[in-house]
C-alpha positions in Angstrom: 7.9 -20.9 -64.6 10.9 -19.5 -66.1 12.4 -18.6 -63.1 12.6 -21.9 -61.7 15.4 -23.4 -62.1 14.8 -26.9 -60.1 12.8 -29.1 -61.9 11.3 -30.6 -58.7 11.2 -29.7 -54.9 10.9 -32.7 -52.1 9.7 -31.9 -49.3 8.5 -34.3 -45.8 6.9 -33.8 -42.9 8.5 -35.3 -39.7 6.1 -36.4 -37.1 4.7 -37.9 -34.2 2.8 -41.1 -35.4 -1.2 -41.5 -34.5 -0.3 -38.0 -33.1 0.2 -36.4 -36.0 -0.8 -38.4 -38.9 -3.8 -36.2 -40.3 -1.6 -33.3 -39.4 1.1 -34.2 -42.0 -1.3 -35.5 -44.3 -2.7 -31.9 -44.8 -0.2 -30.3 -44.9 1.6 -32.6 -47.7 -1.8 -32.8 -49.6 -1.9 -28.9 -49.2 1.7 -28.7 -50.5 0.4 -29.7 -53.8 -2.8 -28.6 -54.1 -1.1 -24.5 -53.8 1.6 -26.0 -56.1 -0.5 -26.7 -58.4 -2.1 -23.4 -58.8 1.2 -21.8 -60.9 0.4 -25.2 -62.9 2.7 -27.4 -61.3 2.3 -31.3 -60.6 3.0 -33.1 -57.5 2.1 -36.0 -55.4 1.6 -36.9 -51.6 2.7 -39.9 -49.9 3.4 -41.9 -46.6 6.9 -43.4 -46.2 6.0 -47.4 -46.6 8.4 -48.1 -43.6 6.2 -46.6 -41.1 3.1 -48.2 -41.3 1.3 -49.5 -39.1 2.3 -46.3 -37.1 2.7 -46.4 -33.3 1.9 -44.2 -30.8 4.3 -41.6 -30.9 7.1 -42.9 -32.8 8.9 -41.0 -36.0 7.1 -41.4 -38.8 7.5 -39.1 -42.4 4.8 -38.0 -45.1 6.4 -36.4 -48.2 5.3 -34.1 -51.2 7.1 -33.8 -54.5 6.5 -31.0 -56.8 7.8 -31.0 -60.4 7.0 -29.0 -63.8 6.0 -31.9 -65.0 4.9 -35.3 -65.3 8.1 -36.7 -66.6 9.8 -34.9 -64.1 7.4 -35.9 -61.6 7.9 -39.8 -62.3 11.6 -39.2 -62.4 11.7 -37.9 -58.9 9.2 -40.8 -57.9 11.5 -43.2 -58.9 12.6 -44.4 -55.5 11.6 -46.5 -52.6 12.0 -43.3 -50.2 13.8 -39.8 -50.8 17.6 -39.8 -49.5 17.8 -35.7 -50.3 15.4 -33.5 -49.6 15.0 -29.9 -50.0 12.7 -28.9 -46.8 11.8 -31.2 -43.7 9.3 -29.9 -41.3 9.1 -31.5 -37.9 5.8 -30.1 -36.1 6.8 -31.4 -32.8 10.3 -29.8 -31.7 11.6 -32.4 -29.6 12.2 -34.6 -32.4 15.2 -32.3 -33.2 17.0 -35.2 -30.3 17.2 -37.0 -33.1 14.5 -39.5 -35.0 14.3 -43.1 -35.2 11.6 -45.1 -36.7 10.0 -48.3 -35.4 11.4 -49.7 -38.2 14.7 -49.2 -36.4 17.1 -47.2 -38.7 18.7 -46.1 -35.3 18.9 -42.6 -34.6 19.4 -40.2 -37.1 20.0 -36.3 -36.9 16.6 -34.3 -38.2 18.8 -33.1 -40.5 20.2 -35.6 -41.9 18.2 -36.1 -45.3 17.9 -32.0 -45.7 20.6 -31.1 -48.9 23.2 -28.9 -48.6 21.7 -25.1 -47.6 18.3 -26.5 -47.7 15.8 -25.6 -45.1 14.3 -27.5 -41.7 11.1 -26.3 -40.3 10.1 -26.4 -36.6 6.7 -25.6 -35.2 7.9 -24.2 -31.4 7.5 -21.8 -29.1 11.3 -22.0 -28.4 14.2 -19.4 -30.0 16.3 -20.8 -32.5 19.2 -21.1 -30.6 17.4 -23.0 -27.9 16.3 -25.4 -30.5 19.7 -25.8 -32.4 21.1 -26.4 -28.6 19.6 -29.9 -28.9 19.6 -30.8 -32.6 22.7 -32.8 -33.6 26.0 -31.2 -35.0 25.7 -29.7 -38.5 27.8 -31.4 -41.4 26.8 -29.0 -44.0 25.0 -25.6 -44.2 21.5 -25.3 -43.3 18.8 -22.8 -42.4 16.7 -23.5 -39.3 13.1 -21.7 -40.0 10.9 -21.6 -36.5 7.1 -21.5 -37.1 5.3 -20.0 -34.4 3.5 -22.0 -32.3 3.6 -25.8 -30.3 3.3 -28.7 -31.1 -0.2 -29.7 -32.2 -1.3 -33.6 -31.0 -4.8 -35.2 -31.3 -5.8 -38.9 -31.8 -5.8 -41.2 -35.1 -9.8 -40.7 -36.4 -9.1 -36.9 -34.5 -7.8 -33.4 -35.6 -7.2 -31.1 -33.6 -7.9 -27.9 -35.4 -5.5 -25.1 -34.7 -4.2 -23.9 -37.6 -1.3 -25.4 -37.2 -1.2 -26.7 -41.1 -1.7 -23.5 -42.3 1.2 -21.8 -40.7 3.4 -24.4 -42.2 2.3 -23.3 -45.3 3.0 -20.1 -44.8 6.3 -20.4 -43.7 6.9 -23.0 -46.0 6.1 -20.2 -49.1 8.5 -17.7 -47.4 11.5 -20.4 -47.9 10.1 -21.8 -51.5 8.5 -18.7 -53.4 9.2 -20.8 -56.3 7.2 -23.3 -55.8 4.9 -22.6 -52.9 3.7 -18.9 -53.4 2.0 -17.4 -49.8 -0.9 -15.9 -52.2 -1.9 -19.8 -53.9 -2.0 -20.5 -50.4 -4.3 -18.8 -48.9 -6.6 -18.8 -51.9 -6.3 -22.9 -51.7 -7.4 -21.7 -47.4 -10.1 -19.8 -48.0 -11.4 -22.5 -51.0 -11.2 -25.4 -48.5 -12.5 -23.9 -45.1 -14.1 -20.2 -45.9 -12.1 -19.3 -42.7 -10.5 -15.7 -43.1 -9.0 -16.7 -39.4 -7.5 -20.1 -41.2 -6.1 -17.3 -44.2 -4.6 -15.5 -41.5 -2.6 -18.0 -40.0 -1.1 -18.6 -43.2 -0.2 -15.1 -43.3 1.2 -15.5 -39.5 3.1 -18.2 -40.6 4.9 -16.7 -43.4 5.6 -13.0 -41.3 6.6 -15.2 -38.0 9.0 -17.4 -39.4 12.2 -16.9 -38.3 15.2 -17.8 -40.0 18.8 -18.9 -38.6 21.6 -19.9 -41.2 23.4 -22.9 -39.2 26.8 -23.4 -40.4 28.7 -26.5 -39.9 30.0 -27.3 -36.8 26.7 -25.7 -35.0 25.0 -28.1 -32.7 25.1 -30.5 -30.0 27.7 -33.4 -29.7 25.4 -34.6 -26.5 23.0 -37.0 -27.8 24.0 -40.3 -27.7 25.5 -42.0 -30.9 22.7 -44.9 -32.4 23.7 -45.8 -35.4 23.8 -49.6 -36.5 24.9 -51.8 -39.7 21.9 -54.6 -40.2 22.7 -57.9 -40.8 22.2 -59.2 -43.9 20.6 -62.4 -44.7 23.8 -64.5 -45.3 25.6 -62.9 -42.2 22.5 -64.1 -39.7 22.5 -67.7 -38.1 20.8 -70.5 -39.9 17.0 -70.5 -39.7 17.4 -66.7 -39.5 17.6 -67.0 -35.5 17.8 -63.7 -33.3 18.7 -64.2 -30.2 16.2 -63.2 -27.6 16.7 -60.8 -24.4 16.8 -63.1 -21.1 13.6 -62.4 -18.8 14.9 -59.0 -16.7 17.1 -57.9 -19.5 16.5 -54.9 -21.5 18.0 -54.8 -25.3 21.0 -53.0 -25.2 20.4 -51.7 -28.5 16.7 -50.9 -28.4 15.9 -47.7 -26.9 12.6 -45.9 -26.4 13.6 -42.4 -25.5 13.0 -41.2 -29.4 8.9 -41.6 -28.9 9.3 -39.1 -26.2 7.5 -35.8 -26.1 7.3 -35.5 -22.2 9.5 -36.9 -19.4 8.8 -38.1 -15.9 10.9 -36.4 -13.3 10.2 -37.9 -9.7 10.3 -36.1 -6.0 11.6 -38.7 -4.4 11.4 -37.0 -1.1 7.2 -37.4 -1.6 7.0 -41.0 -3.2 5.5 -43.0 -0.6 6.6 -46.2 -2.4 2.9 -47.8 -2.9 4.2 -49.5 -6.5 1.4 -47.8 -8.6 4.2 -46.3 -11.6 6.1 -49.6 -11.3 2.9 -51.2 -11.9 1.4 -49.2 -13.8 3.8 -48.4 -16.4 3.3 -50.2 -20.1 6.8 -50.1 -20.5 8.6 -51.8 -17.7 10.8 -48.6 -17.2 10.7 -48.4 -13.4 13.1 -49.9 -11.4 12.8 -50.5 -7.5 15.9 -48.8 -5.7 18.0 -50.3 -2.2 15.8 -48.2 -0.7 12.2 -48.7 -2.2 11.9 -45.6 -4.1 11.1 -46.1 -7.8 13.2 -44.4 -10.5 12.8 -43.8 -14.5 15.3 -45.7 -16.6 14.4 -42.8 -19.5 16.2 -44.7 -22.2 13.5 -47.4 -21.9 11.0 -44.3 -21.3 8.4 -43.2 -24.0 7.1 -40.1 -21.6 3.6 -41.7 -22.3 2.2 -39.7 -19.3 0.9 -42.7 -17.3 3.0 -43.1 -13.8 1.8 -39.3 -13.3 -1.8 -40.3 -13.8 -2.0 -43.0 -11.5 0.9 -41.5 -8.9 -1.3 -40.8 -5.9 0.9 -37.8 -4.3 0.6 -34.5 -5.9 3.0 -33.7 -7.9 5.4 -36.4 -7.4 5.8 -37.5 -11.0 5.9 -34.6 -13.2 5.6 -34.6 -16.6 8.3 -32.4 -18.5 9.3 -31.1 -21.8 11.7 -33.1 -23.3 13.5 -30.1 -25.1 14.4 -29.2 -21.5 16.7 -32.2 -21.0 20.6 -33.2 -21.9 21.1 -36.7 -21.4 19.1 -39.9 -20.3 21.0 -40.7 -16.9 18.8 -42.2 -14.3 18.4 -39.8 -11.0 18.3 -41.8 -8.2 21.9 -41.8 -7.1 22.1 -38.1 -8.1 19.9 -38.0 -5.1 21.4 -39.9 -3.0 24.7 -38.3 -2.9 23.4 -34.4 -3.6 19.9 -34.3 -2.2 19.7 -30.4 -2.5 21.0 -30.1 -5.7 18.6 -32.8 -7.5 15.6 -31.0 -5.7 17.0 -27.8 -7.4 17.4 -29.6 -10.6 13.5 -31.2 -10.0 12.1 -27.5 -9.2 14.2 -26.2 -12.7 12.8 -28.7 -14.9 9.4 -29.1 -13.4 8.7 -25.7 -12.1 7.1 -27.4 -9.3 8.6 -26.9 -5.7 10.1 -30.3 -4.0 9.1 -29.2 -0.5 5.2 -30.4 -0.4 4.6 -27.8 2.2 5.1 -25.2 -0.5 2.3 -24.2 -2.1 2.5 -24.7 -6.0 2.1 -21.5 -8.0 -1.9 -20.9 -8.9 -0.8 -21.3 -13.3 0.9 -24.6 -12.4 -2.3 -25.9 -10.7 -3.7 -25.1 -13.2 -1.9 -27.2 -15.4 -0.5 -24.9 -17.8 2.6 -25.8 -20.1 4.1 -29.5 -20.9 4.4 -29.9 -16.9 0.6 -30.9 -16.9 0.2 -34.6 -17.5 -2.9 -34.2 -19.1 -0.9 -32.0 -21.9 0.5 -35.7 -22.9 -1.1 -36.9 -25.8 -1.8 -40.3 -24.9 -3.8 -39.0 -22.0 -7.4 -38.0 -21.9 -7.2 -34.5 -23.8 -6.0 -36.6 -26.9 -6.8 -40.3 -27.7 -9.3 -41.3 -29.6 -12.4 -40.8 -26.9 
């Protein structure tokens, strides 16, 4: 262990809560268990703030691997780590920007990573096209992409796809000191027996791909949500909040961070029958002058249900989120440029907006994020 010269590593595991919960847990728990084959110590935990999860929301796991106990319990020593070394989000649309339930507001996924530490992203996207929608860079980073999507399944329910172990892997190619790739794969074969499980590890670690951000790199898009809590003797007597008038959404509470998937709407095939509006847990449809329904996406968790229950063929598509800019309703867009929102719905969707186009045999078959049932709060995930 002489050649280490940290005397403890942080890392967490950004995620998609219920999604995603086993998910981080193994591969936090995992974290340790490999480190402590070169006779380190460590620990896995949930952050406190997140529980009970919800559906979807941001929630974080870390692991925190020392030389030693005393060094362990120093680095425990706090409510929730402010600096980490490594963060690893396994879904890569939370590079938007994460905020809890708990309602930090919106924070870059960078944000906690120390200067020329390391974030992790499971995605099938490049590294530029990820960095294109992850916040502006204050400091120096690396951007590792793991190979492969993101992985969702229900809260009792794993979805098995090796996803884990290519974390690890990639997660040994970035911290040799503390995660070696060959404690890995002997903690992979141990656990499962799996030679496939050992060689995702292995596709993990020779996939990665690494992109030094500098400062500066990024987007300046997203939309700015940061907030200074009241404290208790700045809030009105009896510790009143004032409360939203029936109609009214909270200016300062919005939804969009849950989102995975969006809905994008043909409004030339809506025939106006209600079922999103009704339909939708959220209250994010809203009735135009002209009786067409249209997404308000800030109040929008992407949870996959207008499509479901939309009638019409593919009127509601569902769409990946990493696809998308800003959180501007469409209607009007429309309205005053028909032909170029139906060529901004066939981009994004990959669906045609004349219905008497046929629809390309892979999208019928629901292939991609464009398929509602890719959602994880539809009937491929859940808890059936």
């Amino acid at each position: 262990m002489s050649d280490v010269k940290e005397t403890s590593v942080t890392v967490e595991v950004v995620y998609r809560g219920i999604f995603q919960k086993t998910l981080a847990q193994r591969i936090c728990r995992s974290i340790v268990l490999a480190a402590r084959k070169r006779g380190h110590t460590g620990t896995a935990f949930a952050r406190y703030g997140d529980s009970p999860e919800r559906n979807g929301v941001p929630a974080k796991q870390f692991a925190v691997v020392a030389i030693n106990d005393l060094e362990l319990e120093a680095s425990m020593a706090k409510y929730e780590p402010a600096v980490v070394d490594v963060s690893i989000a396994v879904d890569d649309t939370l590079v938007k920007g994460v905020e809890s339930w708990a309602w930090y507001g919106r924070q870059p996924i960078w944000k906690p990573v120390r200067k020329d530490g390391f974030l992790l992203v499971t995605s099938t996207n490049t590294a530029d096209e990820v960095l294109a929608q992850t916040d502006t860079a204050l400091r120096p980073y690396t951007l590792v992409i793991v190979p492969g999507g993101a992985s969702f399944a229900g809260l009792w329910v794993f979805k098995d796809d090796h996803t884990d172990y290519r974390c690890l892997g990639a997660l040994a190619k970035v911290l040799p000191d503390w995660v070696r790739l060959e404690d890995v794969k002997a903690l992979i074969k141990e656990q499962t027996k799996d030679e496939s499980a050992v060689a995702s590890a292995q596709h993990g670690y020779d996939g990665a791909t690494l992109r030094p951000v500098k400062a500066g790199e990024g987007t300046s898009g997203h939309e700015v949500l940061q907030f200074e809590k009241p404290g208790w003797t700045t809030m009105r007597p009896g510790i009143v909040v004032d409360a939203r008038k029936p109609g009214e959404r909270n200016p300062q509470y919005k939804k969009y961070g849950a989102r995975t998937l969006r809905p994008v709407v043909n409004f030339d095939t809506c025939i106006k029958c209600t079922m999103c509006w009704l339909d939708c847990p959220d209250e994010c449809f809203e009735v135009t002058p002209e009786g067409h329904y249209e997404v308000v996406y800030q109040a929008c968790i992407g949870c996959g249900i207008c499509a479901q229950v939309c009638p019409v063929k593919d009127c509601i598509v569902m769409v990946d989120e990493l696809k998308f800019e800003d959180n501007e309703d469409k209607w009007q867009f429309w309205k005053k440029d028909h032909d170029g929102y139906n060529k901004w719905f066939e981009a994004k969707s990959g669906v045609s907006a004349n219905p008497q186009v046929r629809t390309p045999p892979a999208r019928q078959e629901g292939s991609g994020n464009a398929n509602p049932s890719a959602n994880p709060t539809s009937a491929s995930g859940g808890d059936d």
